[in-house]
Legacy VTK file of the C-alpha trace (Angstrom):
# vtk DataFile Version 3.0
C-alpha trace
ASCII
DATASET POLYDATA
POINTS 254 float
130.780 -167.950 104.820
128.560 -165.339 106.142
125.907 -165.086 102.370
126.436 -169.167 101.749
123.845 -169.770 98.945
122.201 -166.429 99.327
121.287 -165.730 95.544
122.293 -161.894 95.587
121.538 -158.934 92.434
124.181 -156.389 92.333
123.305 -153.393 89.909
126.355 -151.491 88.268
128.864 -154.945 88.840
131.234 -154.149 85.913
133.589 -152.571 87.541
134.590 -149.995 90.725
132.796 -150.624 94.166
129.927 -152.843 92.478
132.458 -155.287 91.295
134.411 -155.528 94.241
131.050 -156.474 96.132
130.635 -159.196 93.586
133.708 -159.951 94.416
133.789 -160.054 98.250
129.948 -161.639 97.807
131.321 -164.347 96.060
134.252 -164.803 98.709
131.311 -164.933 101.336
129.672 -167.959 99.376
126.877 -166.052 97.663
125.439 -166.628 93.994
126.324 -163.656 92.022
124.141 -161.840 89.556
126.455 -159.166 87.838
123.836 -156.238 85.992
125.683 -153.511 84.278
125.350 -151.602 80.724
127.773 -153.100 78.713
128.197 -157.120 77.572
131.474 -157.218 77.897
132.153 -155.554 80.784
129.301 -157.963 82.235
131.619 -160.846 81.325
134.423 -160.079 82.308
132.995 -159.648 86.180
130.842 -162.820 85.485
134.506 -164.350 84.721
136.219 -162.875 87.834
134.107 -163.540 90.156
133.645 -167.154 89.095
137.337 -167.189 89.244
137.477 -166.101 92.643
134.504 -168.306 93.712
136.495 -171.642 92.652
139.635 -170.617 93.877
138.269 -170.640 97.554
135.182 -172.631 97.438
135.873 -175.100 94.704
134.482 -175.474 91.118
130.909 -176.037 92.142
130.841 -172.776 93.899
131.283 -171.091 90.618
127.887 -169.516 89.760
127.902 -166.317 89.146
125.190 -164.999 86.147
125.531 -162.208 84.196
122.902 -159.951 82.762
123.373 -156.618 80.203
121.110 -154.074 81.283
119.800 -150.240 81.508
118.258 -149.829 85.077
115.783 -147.655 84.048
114.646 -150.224 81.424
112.075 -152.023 83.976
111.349 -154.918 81.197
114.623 -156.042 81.100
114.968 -156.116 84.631
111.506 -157.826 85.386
113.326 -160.507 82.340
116.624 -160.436 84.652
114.089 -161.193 88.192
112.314 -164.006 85.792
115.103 -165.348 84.992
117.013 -165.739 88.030
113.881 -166.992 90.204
113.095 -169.629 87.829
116.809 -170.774 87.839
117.325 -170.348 91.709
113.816 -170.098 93.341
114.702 -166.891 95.460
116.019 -163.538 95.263
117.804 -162.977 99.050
119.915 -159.602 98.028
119.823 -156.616 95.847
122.424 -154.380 95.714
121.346 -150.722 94.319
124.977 -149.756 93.729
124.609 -148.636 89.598
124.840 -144.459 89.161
126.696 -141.523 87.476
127.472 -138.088 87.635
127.377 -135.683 85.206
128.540 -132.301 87.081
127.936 -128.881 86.319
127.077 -125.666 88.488
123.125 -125.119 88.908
123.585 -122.547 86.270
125.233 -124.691 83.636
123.301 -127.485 84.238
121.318 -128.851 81.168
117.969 -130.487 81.490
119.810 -133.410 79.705
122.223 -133.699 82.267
119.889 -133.587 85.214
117.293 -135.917 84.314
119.829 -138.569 83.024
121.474 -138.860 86.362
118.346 -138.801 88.218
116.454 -141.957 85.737
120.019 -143.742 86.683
120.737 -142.905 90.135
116.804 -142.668 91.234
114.300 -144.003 88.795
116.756 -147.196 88.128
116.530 -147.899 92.244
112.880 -147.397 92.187
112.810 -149.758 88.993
115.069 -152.809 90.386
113.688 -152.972 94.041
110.104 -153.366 92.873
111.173 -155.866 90.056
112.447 -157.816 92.825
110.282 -157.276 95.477
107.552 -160.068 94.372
109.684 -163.123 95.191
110.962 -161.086 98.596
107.466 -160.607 99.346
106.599 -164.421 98.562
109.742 -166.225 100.994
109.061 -163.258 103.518
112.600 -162.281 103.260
115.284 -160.504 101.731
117.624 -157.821 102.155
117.392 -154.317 99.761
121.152 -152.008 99.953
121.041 -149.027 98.107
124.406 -146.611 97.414
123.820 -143.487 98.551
126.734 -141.243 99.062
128.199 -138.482 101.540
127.082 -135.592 99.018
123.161 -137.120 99.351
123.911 -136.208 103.105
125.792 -132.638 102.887
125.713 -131.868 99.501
128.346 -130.883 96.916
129.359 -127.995 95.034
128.554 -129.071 90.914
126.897 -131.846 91.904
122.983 -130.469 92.355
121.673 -133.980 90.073
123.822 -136.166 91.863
123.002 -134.622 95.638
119.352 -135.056 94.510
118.961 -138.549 93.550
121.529 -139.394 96.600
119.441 -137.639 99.019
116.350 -139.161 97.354
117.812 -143.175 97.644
117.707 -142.471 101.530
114.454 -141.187 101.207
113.727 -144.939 99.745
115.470 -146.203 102.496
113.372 -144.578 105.405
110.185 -145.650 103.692
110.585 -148.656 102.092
112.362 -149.953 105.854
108.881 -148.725 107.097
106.833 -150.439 104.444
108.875 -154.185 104.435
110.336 -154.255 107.437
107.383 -156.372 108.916
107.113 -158.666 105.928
110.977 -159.927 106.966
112.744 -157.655 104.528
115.403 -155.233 105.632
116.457 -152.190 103.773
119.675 -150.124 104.309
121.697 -147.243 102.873
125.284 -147.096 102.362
127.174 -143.762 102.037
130.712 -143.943 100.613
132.728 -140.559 100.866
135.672 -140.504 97.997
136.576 -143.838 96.534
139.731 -144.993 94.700
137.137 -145.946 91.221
137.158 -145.596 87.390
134.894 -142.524 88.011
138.199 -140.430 89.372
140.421 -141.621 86.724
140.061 -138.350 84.865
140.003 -135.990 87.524
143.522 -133.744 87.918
145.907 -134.849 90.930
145.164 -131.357 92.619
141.877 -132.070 92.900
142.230 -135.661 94.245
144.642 -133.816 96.751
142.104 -131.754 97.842
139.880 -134.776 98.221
142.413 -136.229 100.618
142.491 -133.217 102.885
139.161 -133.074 103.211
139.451 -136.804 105.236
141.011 -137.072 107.997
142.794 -140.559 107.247
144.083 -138.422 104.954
143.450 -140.860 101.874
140.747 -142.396 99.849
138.748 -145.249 100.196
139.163 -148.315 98.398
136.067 -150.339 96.763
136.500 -153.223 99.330
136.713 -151.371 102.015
132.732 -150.232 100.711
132.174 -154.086 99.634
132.895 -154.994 103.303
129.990 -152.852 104.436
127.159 -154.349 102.023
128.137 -157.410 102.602
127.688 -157.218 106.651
124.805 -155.791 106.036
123.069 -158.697 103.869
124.251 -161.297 106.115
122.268 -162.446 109.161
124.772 -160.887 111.326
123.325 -157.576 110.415
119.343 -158.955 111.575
118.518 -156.072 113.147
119.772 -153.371 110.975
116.707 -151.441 109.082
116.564 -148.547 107.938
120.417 -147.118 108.337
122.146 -144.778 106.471
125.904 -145.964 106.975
128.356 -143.590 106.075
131.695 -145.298 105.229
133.809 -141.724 104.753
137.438 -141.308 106.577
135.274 -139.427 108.988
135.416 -136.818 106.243
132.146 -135.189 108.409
133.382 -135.306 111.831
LINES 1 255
254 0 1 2 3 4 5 6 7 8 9 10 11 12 13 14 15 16 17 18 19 20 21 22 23 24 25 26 27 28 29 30 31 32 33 34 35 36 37 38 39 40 41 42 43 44 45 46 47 48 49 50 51 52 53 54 55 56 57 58 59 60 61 62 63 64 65 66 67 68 69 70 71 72 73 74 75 76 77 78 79 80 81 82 83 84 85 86 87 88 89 90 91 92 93 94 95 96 97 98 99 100 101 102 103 104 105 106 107 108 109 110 111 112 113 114 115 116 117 118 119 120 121 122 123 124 125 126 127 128 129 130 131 132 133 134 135 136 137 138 139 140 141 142 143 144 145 146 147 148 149 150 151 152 153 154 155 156 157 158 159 160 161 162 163 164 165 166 167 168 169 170 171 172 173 174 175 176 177 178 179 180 181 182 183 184 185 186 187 188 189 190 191 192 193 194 195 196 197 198 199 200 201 202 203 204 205 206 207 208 209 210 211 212 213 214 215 216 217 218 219 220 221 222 223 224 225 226 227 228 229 230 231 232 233 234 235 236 237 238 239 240 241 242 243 244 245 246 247 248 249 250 251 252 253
């Protein structure tokens, strides 16, 4: 079990490619914390992934916490850090995987609109690394992931918000790698392409057609196959990985 007892945070756990790292976390041995909006939706992870823990590891592997929370509400996550610390003693991963979209073209795009996505996708980052980053700091260790995405890298047409604050979490990477890389904490950036997740459940066939073309495995990804990544990169096997961007796409840029 490659995260055995590593006590790991993972923002945005409700459902899509944040559950299925809590998920394939728990698989790998690691102590859950599930962090999403909604209570229930926090449960019912909390559930799954205690189901899935003692199904492979037995019923005292079955630890998983929950917590209902806004990101960009930095009280309740310092309440979330206090919380797990004095229940665990350590705070080994956090996974910056909570964000949304709300698209429109430059020209349509409300104020509203922009600044939501970016206190989510941007501000919320900023908020839950540093809220963890004391007990890091004190064990001189940890590992930070963020989600960034394939339009932070090349951008996308509707998406100006969304491009911004992805663009912006590997700006947190570069630095942040630079700033706690020598005080034994690594940071990393994940870049999904298009993923098989409740966000695309609306959009019209045509379009996810389109997306398809645009890879050349000619399909799109599935949340594991994004869950595998993060959780490579928080085990040990990944000790010398700081300060990547890892884009997990089809190949969608070659």
């Amino acid at each position: 079990m490659r995260l055995k007892n590593k006590v790991s945070v993972i923002t945005g756990a409700a459902q899509g490619i944040g559950l299925a790292t809590a998920l394939k976390f728990a698989e790998e041995g690691a102590t859950v914390i599930v962090c999403d909006l909604r209570a229930e939706g926090v449960d019912a992870a909390v559930a799954a992934v205690n189901t899935r823990s003692a199904t492979l590891h037995g019923s005292a592997a079955a630890q998983a916490l929950g917590f209902a929370l806004d990101v960009t509400d930095r009280e309740a996550l310092d309440a979330m850090v206090f919380a797990v610390t004095q229940r665990s003693g350590r705070i080994d991963v956090l996974v910056n995987n909570a964000g949304i979209t709300k698209d429109a073209r430059l020209q349509k795009m409300t104020v509203a609109q922009f600044d939501a996505v970016i206190d989510v996708n941007l501000r919320g980052v900023f908020h839950a690394t540093q809220a963890v980053l004391e007990p890091m700091l004190a064990q001189g260790s940890g590992v930070i992931l963020n989600a960034s995405s394939v339009v932070g890298i090349y951008g996308n047409f509707g998406q100006t918000n969304y491009a911004a604050s992805k663009f912006g979490v590997i700006g947190f990477t570069k630095t942040w790698s630079r700033e706690l890389g020598p005080k034994g904490i690594r940071v990393n950036a994940v870049a999904p392409g298009f993923v098989e997740t409740p966000i695309l459940a609306t959009v019209p066939e045509k379009v996810l057609q389109n997306m398809r073309d645009q890879v050349p495995m000619h399909r799109l990804g599935k949340p594991e196959e994004i869950a595998n990544v993060y959780a490579f990169l928080a085990s040990d096997e990944a000790s010398y990985i700081n300060g990547a961007v890892i884009e997990v796409s089809g190949g969608m840029s070659v």
